[in-house]
N, C-alpha and C positions, 0 to 999 in steps of 0.2 A: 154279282160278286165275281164269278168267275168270267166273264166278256170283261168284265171290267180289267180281272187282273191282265188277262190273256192281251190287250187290248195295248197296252204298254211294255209287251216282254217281246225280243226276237229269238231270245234264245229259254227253250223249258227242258228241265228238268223233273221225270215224275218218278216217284217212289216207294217202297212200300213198305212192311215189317218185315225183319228176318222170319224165317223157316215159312216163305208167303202161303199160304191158302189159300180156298177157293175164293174167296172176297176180295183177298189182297191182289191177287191176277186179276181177275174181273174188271174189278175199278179200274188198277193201272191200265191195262190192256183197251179198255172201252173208252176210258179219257184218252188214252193217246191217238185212239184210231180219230176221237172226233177230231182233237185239235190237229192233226196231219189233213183229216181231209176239208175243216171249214177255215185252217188260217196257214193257208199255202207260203205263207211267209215267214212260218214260226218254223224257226230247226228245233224239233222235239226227239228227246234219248228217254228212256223209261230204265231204270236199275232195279233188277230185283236178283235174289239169288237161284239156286237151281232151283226150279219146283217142279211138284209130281208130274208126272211122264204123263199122265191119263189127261194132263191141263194142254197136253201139245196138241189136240185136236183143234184150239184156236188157234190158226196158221199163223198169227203175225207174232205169237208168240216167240216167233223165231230171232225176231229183234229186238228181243229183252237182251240186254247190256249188263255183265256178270262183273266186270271191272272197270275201275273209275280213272281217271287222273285225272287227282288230288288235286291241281290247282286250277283247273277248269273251273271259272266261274260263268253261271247264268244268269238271265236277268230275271228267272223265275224257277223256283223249286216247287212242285206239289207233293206235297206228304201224304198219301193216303191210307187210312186205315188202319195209324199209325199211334199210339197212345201217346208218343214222347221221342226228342228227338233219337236218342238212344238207343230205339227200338228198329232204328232206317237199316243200322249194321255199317256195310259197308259204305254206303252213299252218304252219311250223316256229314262226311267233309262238305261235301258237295251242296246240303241243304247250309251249314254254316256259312259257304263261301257264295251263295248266291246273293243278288242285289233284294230281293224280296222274294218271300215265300208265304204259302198257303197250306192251310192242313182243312182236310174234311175226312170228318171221320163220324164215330156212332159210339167211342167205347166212354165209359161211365168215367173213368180215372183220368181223362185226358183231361189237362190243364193251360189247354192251350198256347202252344208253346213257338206257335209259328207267328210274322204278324198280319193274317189276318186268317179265322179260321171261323169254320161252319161244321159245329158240333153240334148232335142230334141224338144223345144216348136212347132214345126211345124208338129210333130209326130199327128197321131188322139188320142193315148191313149196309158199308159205305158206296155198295153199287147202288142201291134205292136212292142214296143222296147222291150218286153222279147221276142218276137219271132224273132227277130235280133239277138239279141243274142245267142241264141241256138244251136246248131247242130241240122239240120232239119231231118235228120235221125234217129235221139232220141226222135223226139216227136211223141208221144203215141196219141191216142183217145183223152185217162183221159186230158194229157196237151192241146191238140188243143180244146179241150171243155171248159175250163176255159178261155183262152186267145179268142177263139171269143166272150164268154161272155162280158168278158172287153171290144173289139172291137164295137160291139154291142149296149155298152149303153154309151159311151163314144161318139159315133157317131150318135145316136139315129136310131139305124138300118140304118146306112149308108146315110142318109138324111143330117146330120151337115157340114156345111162348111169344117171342118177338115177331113174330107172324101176324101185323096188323091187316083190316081189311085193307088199306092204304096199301102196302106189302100186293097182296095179291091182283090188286087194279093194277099193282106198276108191272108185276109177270104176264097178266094179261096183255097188256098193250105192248109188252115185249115178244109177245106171240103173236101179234098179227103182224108182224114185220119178218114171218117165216120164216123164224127160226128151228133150230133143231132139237127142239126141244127134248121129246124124250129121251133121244141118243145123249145130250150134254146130263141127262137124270143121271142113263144106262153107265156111261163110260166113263163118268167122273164122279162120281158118288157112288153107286153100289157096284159096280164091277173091281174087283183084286187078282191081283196076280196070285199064284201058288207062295210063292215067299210069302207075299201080305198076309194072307190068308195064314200060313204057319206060325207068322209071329202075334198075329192075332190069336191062336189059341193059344198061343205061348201066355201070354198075355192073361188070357181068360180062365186059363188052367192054374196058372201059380196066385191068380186073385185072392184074397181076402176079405172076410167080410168084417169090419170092426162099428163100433158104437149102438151095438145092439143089432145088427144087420140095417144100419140105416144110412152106414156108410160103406163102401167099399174099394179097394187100391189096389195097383197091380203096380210091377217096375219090370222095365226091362234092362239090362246092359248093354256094355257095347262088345260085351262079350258073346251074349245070344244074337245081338243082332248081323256081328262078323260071321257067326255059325249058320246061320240060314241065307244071308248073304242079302240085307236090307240096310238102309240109312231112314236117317231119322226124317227124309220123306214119306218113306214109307208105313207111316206109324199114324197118318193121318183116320180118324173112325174110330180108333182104338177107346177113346175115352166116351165117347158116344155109346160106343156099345157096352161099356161097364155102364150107363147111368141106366140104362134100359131093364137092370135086374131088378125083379120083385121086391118091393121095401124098401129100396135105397134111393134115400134124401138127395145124397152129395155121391162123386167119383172122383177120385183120385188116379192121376196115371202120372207115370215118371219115366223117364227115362234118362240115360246114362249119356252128357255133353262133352266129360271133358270128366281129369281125375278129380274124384270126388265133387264132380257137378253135375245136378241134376234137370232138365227143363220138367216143369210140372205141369201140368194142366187139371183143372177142376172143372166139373160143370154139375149144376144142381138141376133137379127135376122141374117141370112145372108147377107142381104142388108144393116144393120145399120151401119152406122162408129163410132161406141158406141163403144168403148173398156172398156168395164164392168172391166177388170183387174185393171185397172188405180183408175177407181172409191173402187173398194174392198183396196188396194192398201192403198189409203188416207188414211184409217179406221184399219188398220192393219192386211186386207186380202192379198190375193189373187187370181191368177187362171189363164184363158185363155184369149184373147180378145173377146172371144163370150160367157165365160162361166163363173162366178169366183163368190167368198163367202166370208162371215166377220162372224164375230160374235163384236155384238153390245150392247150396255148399253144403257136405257133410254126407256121413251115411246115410243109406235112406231106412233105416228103420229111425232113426234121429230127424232125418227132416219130414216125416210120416209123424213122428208123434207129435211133434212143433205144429203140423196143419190141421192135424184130429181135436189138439187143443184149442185151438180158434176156432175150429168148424161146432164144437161142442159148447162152447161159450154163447154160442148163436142157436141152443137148441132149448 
């Protein structure tokens, strides 16, 4: 599929979700490396928005492209990672104005929207399907250090239910390609800055336990977060570390996008039979059965009790 699309395009465009993650880099950043270094003939731009500071340890990251013109058209858009076109942000011109496009992704709610697309809900993260993809003989260092990146946080270091043995054969075989591995654990997964670190207890101090202590939420503003002096990159773990408390099914975390908007994220435990997708879903999100996002209008003890009510309908 992909030789194939690659094969007829000279000019690509690759892209990803807004507020990207560690997946979302990864994929981009490892596709793009392949296709610059196996099709010397393709001009390749990669768009993503700003992401976390801790992801600029992969150097090429330097050549991510924060702004588009709009009437730039290619002969090929890749979507990656991406539930829906809507979700590209700022590039979505750029996937409508292209001659053909390709979406590979892993999330449950994606409806394939690109025309030709390799969807894999059962995948742990859309680096494991860029590295299906590939010729394993062409992948470099530079490319197995971005895709275990992806791997990595998509799976929360290998601990999330999506953690196939398939999953852990594809980090193996990205580690004999000497990469750096533990530093990409250390410095992009569990290392924070003091801010981070603040607004995380911020976070975990104003929590809530609701539905019996089987669920629990926290919210931030964008008033706490101008006061300790973080953006809404910063906030990446935040949710992860709410699901990790004793008892709790589902987690809940919010934060403050815009007036009276809220981005949300939910993620359910291993053992929960919560399919947080279904819930994001209602609300005109998406994502995984363990993992998934909206973005919301209204106060948030109001858009809180609208997600407690799905989430409990499922209990």
């Amino acid at each position: 599929m992909l030789n194939r699309a690659l094969s007829e395009a000279k000019t690509v465009a690759i892209g990803g979700h807004v507020r990207p993650d560690g997946d979302c880099v990864g994929s981009c950043m490892g596709l793009y490396q392949y296709i610059k270094n196996n099709y010397p003939e393709i001009a390749v731009d990669v768009y993503l928005e700003e992401i976390p500071d801790s992801f600029h340890m992969i150097e090429v990251t330097k050549e991510i492209k924060h702004e588009v013109q709009e009437d730039k058209i290619y002969d090929l858009f890749i979507a990656l990672d991406c539930g829906d076109a809507g979700r590209l942000g700022f590039s979505e011109c750029l996937f409508e104005n292209a001659r053909t496009t390709l979406c590979v992704d892993h999330h449950i709610s994606n409806r394939a929207f690109a025309d030709e697309n390799y969807i894999v809900p059962e995948a742990s993260s859309t680096s494991e399907l860029i590295y299906r993809l590939l010729d394993k003989e062409s992948i470099t260092t530079e490319i197995a250090e971005c895709l275990y990146l992806g791997i990595v946080h998509d799976t929360g270091v290998f601990q999330y239910s999506c953690t196939a043995p398939e999953t852990m054969e594809t980090a193996a075989d990205l580690m004999r390609k000497n990469i750096r591995a533990n530093e990409i654990i250390d410095k992009t997964f569990y290392e924070k800055t003091f801010a981070q670190n603040k607004i995380l207890g911020k976070a975990l101090t104003d929590s809530s336990l609701l539905l019996d202590g089987k669920a629990i939420a926290a919210c931030i503003t964008k008033e706490m977060m101008e006061e300790i002096g973080v953006t809404p990159k910063d906030l990446e773990g935040i949710v992860s570390q709410l699901r990790v408390t004793k008892g709790v099914e589902v987690a809940i975390f919010l934060y403050e996008t815009g007036t009276a908007e809220y981005k949300v994220s939910l993620r359910a435990t291993g053992t929960s039979n919560i399919d947080v997708s279904k819930v994001a879903q209602n609300f005109g999100g998406g994502g995984h059965k363990k993992a998934a996002g909206v973005t919301m209008k209204g106060k948030p003890e109001d858009i809180l009790g609208q997600l407690v009510e799905q989430i409990q309908a499922q209990m």
